[in-house]
C-alpha positions in Angstrom: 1.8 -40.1 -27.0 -1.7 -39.6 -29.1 -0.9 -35.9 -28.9 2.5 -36.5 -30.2 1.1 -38.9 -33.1 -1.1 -36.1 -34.3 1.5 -33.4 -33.9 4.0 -35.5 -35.5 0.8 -36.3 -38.9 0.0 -32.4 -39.0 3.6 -31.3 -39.3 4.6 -33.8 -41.7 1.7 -32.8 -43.7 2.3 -29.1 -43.7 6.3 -30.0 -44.3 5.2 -31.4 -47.4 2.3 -28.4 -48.6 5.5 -25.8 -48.0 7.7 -27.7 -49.8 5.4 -27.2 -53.0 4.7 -23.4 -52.3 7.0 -20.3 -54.2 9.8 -19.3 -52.1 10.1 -16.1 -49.3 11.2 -15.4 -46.3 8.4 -16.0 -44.1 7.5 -19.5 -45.5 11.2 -20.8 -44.7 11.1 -19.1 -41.5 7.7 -21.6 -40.9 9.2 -24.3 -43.0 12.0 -24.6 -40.8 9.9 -24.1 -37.4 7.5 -27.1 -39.1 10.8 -29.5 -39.5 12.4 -28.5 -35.7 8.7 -29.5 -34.6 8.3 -32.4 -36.6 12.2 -33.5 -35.2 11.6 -32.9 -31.3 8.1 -34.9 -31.7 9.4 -37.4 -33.3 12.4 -37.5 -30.7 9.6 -37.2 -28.2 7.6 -39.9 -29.3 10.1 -42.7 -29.3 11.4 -41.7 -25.7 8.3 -42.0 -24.4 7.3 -45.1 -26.3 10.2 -46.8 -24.6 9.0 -45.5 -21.1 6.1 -47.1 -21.9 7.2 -50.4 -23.0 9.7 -50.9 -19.9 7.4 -49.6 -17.8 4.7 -51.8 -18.7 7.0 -54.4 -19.8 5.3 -57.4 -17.0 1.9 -56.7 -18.2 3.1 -56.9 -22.2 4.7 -59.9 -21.2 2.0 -61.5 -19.7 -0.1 -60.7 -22.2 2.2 -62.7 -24.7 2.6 -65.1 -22.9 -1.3 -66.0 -22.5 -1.5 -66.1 -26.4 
C-alpha cells in the first residue's frame, strides 16, 4: 500500500507538470499513460485498503475498544 501511496503522489504530480507544458504527441501519449497509472493505483489502493481493514478488522476493533 506505501508503494501505491507514492505511485499514486508521483503521478499526480507529473499529471499536473504536463498539464502546464505546450502540446505534442509524445507528451499526450505520457499524459495519458500518467492518468491510466494514476487510475489503476488509485483503484489499487482502495482494494487493498479494504483487504486490510476486513482482514485486520478483530485487532482494529479491539484496539477501539481499549480506548
Amino acid at each position: 500500500m506505501f508503494i501505491l501511496f507514492i505511485l499514486l503522489i508521483l503521478s499526480a504530480i507529473t499529471i499536473e507538470i504536463m498539464e502546464d507544458l505546450p502540446y505534442s504527441v509524445a507528451l499526450d501519449t505520457a499524459y495519458h499513460v500518467c492518468t491510466a497509472i494514476h487510475i489503476i493505483s488509485g483503484f489499487l489502493f482502495a482494494v487493498f485498503g479494504i483487504f486490510h481493514i476486513i482482514y485486520n478488522w478483530k485487532t482494529l476493533k479491539h484496539y477501539l475498544k481499549g480506548k
